[in-house]
C-alpha positions as CSV (number, residue, x, y, z in Angstrom):
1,X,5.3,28.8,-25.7
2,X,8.0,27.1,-24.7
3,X,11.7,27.7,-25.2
4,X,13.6,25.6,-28.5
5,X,16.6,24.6,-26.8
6,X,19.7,24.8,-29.0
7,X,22.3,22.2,-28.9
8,X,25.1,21.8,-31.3
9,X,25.4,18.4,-33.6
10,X,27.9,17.0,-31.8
11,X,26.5,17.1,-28.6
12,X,22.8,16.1,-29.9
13,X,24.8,12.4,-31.0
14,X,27.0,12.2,-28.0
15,X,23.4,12.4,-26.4
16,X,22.4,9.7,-28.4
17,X,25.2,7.8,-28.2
18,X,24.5,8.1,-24.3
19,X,20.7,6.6,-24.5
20,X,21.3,3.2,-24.9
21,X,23.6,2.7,-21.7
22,X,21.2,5.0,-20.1
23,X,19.0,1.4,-18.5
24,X,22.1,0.1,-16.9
25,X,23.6,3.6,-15.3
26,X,20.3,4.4,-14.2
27,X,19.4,0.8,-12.7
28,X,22.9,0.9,-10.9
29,X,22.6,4.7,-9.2
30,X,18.4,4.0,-8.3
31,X,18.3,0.4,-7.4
32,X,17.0,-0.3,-4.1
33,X,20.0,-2.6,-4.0
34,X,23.4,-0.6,-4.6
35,X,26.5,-1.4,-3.5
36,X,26.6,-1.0,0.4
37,X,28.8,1.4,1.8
38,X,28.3,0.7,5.0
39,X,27.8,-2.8,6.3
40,X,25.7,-2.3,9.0
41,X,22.4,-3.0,6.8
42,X,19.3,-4.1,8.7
43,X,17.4,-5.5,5.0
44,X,19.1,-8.7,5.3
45,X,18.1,-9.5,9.0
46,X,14.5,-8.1,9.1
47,X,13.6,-10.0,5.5
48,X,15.1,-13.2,7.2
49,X,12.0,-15.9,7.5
50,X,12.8,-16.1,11.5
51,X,12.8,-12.7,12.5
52,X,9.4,-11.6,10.3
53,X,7.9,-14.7,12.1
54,X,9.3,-13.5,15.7
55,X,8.1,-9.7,14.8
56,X,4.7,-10.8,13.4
57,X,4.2,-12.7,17.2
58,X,5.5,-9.9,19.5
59,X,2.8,-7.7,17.1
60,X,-0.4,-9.6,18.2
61,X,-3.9,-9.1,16.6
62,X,-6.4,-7.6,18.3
63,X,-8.9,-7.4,16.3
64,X,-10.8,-4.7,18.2
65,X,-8.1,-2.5,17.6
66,X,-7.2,-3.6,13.9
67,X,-10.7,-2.6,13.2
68,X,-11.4,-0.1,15.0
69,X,-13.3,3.3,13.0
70,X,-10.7,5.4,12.2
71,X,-11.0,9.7,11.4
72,X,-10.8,8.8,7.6
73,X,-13.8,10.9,6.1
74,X,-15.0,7.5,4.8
75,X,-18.4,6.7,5.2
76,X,-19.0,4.4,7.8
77,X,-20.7,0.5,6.3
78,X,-23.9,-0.3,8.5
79,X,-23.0,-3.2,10.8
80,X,-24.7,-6.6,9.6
81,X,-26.0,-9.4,11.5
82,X,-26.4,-13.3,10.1
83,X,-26.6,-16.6,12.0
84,X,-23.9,-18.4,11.1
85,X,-23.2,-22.6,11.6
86,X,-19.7,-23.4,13.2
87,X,-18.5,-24.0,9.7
88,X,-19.3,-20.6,8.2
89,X,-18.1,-19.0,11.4
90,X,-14.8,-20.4,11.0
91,X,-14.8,-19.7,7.3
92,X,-15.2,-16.0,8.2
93,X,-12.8,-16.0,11.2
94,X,-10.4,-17.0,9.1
95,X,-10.9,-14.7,6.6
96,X,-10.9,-11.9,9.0
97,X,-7.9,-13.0,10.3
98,X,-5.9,-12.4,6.8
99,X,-7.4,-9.6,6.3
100,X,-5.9,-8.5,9.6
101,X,-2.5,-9.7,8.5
102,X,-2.4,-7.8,5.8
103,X,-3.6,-4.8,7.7
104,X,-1.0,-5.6,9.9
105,X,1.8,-6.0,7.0
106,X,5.1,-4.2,8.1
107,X,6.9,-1.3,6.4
108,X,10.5,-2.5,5.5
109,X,13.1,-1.7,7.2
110,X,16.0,-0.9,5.1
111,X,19.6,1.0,5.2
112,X,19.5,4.8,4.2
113,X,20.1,5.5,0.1
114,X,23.7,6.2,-1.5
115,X,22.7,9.6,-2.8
116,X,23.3,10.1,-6.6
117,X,25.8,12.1,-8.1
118,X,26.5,10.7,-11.6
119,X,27.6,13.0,-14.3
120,X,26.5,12.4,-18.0
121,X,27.8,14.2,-20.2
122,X,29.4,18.0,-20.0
123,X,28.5,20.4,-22.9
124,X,30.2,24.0,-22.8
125,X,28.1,25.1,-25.6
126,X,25.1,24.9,-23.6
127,X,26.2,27.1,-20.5
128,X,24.6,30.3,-20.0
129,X,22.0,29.2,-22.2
130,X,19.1,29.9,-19.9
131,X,18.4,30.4,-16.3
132,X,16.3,27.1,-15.4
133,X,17.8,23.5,-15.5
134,X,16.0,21.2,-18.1
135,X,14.1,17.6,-16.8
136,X,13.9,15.0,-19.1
137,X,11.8,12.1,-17.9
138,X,10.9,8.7,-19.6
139,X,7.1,8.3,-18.9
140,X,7.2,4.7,-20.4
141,X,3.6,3.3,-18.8
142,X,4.0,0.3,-16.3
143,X,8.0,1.5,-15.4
144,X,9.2,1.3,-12.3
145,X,10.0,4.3,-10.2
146,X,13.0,2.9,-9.1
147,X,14.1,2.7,-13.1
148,X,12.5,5.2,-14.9
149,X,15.5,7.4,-16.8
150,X,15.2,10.9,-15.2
151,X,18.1,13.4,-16.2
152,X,18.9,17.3,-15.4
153,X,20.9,19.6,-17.9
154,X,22.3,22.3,-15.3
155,X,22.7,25.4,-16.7
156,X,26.2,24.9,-16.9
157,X,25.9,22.5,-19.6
158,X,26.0,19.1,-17.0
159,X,24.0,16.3,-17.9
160,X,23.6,14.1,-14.6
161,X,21.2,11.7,-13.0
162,X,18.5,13.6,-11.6
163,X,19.1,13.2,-7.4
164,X,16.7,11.6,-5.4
165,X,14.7,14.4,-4.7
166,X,14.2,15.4,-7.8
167,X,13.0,12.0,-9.0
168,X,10.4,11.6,-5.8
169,X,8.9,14.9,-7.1
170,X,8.8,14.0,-10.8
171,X,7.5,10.4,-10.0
172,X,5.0,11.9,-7.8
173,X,4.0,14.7,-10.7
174,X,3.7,11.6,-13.5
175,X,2.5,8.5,-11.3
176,X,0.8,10.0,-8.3
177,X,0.4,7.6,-5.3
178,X,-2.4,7.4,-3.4
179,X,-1.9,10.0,0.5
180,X,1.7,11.5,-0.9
181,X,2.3,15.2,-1.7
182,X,5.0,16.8,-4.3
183,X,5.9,18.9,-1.4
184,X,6.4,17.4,1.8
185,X,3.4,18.5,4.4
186,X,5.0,20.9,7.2
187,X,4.0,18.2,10.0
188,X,7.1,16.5,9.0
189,X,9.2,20.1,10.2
190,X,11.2,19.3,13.4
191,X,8.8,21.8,16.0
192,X,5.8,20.2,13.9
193,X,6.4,16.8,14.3
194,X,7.5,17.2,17.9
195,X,4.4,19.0,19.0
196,X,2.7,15.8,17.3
197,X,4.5,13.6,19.3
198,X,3.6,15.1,22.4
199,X,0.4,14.8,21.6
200,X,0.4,11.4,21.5
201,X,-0.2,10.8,17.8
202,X,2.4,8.6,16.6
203,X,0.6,6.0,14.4
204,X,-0.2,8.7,12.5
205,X,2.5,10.2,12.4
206,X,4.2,6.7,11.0
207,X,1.4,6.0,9.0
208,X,2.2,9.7,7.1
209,X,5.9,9.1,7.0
210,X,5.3,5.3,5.1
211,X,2.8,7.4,2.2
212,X,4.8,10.4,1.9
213,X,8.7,8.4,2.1
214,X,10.5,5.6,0.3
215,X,11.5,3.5,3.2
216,X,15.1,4.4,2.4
217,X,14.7,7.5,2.3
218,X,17.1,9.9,5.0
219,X,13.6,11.9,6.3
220,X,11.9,8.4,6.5
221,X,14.5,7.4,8.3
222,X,14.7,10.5,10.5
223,X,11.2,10.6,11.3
224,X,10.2,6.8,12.1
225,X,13.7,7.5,14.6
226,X,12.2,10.5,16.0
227,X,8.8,8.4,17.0
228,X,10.6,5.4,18.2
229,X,12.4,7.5,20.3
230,X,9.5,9.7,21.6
231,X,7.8,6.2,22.3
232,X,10.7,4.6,24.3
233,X,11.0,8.1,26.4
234,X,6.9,8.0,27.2
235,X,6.7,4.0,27.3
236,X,4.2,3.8,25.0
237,X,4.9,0.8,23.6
238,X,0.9,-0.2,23.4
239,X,-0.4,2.1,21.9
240,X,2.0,1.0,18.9
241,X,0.7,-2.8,19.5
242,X,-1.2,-4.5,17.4
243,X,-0.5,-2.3,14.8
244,X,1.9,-2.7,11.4
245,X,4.2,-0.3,13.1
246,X,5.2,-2.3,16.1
247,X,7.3,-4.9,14.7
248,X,9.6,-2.4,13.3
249,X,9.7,-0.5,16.6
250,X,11.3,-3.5,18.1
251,X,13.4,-4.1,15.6
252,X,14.7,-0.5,16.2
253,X,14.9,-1.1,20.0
254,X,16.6,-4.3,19.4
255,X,18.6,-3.2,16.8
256,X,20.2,-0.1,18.9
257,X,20.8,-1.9,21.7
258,X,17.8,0.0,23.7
259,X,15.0,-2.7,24.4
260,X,15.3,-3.1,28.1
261,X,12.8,-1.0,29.0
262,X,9.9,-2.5,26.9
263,X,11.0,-6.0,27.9
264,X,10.2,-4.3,31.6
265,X,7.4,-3.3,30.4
266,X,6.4,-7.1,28.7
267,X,7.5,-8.7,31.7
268,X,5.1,-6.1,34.0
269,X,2.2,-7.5,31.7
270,X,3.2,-11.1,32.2
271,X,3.9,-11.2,28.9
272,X,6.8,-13.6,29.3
273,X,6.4,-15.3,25.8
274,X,6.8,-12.3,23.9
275,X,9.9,-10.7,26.2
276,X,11.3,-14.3,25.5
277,X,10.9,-13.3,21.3
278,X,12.4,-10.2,21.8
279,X,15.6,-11.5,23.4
280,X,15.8,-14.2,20.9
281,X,15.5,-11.2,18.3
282,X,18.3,-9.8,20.0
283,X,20.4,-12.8,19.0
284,X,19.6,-12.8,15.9
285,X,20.7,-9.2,15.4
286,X,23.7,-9.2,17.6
287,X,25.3,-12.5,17.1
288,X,28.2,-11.9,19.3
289,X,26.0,-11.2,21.9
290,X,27.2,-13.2,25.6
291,X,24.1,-14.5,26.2
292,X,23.6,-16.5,23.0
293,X,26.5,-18.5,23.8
294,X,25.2,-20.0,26.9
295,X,22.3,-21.5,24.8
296,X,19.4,-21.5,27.7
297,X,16.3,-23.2,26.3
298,X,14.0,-20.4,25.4
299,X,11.1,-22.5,26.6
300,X,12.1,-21.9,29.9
301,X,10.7,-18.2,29.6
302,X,12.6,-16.6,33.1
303,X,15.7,-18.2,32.8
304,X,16.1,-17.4,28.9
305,X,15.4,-13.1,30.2
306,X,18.0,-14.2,32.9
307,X,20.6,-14.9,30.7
308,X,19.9,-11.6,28.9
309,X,19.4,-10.0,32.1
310,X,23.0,-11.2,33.7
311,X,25.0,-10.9,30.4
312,X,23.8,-8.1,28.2
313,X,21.8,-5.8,29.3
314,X,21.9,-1.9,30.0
315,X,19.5,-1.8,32.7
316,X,20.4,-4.9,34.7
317,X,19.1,-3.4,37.9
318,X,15.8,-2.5,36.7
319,X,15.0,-5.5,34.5
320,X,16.1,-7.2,38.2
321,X,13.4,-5.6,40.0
322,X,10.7,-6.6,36.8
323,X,12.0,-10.1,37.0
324,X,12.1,-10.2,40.8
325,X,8.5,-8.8,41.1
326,X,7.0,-11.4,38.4
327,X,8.5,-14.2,40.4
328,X,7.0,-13.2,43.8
329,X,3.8,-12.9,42.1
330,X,3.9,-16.2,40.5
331,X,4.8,-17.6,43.9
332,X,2.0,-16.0,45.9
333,X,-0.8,-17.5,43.0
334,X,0.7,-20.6,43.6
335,X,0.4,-20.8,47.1
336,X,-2.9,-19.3,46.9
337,X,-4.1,-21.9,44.9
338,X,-2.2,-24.4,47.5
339,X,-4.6,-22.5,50.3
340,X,-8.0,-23.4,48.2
341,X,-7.5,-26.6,47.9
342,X,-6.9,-27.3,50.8
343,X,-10.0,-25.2,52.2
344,X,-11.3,-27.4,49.9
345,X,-10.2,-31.1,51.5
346,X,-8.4,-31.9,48.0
């Protein structure tokens, strides 16, 4: 059975009196858009129409690797084969193509949650009552998470907001999502998640943090860090590509000023149009940036990196070598192709 809890009449209609401003408090301390406290917040720049289009580019889609079979304990679908006009085939080619960009669809990025500490109501009477605090949760169908009324009573007598913690496990206990856990699985431990990462693993690793995390959440935060980091150490950068969780890598790179070295590594793949996105994304994040004031045509792939190169980057000497290398090759094809035609008599 379960313990009658006692409270006196004047608390039970201060309580009461409480309920119908409850909406508003709650809606204030959970919404996914309080008051900023600090106003370094990335939201507003990676929901900006430019930058999704610049990170969606620098993605790519290969398809091969979109779908590819993946260790899911599904059962794989036997492969079918149709003949197909040009019509159909571009009917289905372009239906594979959004369901690749939806595959492809990006976690937000967004600026860590103002933790809750809002007090109620405070109610002597109750103090000492029993040894476990009290959860009272609205399970109103078709809420949001983000609104749903979830209090504590301490055992002290405090009636407060219940903290976010406590709502992601109650949430998760009422409305369970699909590949999250009430408690959070022990990869996510600091010698776990590292040994992970050595191993190579980090679309996993990202794809567990986006079911198991709110994207503002401090671990979600702490963990998609830790794997951008461990990627930018190893230069992985492709095995992130083509993948929902490169866009927000180099929004990360970009963001802490620590993109030189993949736009080495674009540049080494002759991937000039991306590198050129990525500088551009640069801009658009650091807006006092030197570079953006000399307004280089971005066509002009080389000589928009050069203005990066010269003006704001940490790795000038290295990105120097990239650039220098990429040139000399482009010369030597040139004058290669020079050679054959004139083998040829043209």
């Amino acid at each position: 059975m379960f313990p009658r809890l006692r409270v006196s009449a004047a608390s039970f209609r201060q309580l009461l009196r409480t309920k119908s401003n409850l909406d508003a408090t709650v809606t204030r301390a959970c919404s996914i858009e309080t008051k900023c406290y600090n106003e370094h917040d990335p939201a507003p720049i990676f929901f900006d129409q430019k930058v999704q289009d610049l990170l969606k580019r620098v993605t790519g889609m290969d398809f091969d690797k979109i779908f590819r079979s993946r260790l899911n304990e599904k059962e794989l679908e036997v492969p079918k084969y149709e003949f197909l006009t040009d019509s159909e085939l571009d009917e289905r080619m372009a239906e594979t193509r959004n369901r690749a960009e939806r595959l492809l669809q990006m976690p937000p990025v967004l600026k860590e949650r103002v933790p809750i500490e809002e007090v109620i109501s405070n109610d002597p009477a109750l103090k000492g009552y029993d040894t476990c605090k009290f959860v009272f949760t609205d399970i109103t169908f078709g809420m949001s998470d983000r609104k749903r009324i979830i209090l504590v009573r301490e055992t002290d007598g405090v009636l407060r907001q219940a903290s976010w913690e406590v709502r992601d496990r109650i949430n998760q206990l009422y409305n369970p999502r699909p590949g999250r856990k009430i408690l959070i699985p022990k990869v996510f431990r600091e010698e776990n998640l590292k040994d992970v990462l050595a191993r190579e693993k980090y679309e996993f690793v990202l794809d567990r943090a986006c079911a198991q995390f709110e994207p503002d959440d401090p671990e979600y935060h702490r963990i998609t860090s830790t794997t951008y980091e461990a990627v930018e150490a190893r230069r992985h950068y492709q095995m992130l590509h083509s993948t929902r969780h490169y866009g927000p890598m180099c929004f990360y790179l970009a963001w802490n000023r620590k993109m030189d070295n993949l736009l080495i590594d674009l540049i080494q793949k002759e991937m000039l149009s991306n590198a050129a996105d990525l500088v551009q994304l640069y801009h658009i994040i650091h807006a006092d940036c030197k570079s953006k004031t000399l307004n280089v045509d971005q066509s002009q792939h080389i000589e928009f990196i050069k203005a990066y190169m010269e003006h704001d980057s940490v790795r000038r000497p290295q990105l120097q070598l990239a650039v220098q290398a990429y040139e000399d090759l482009l010369n030597e094809r040139q004058q290669f192709e020079k050679d054959v035609k004139l083998a040829h008599g043209l």
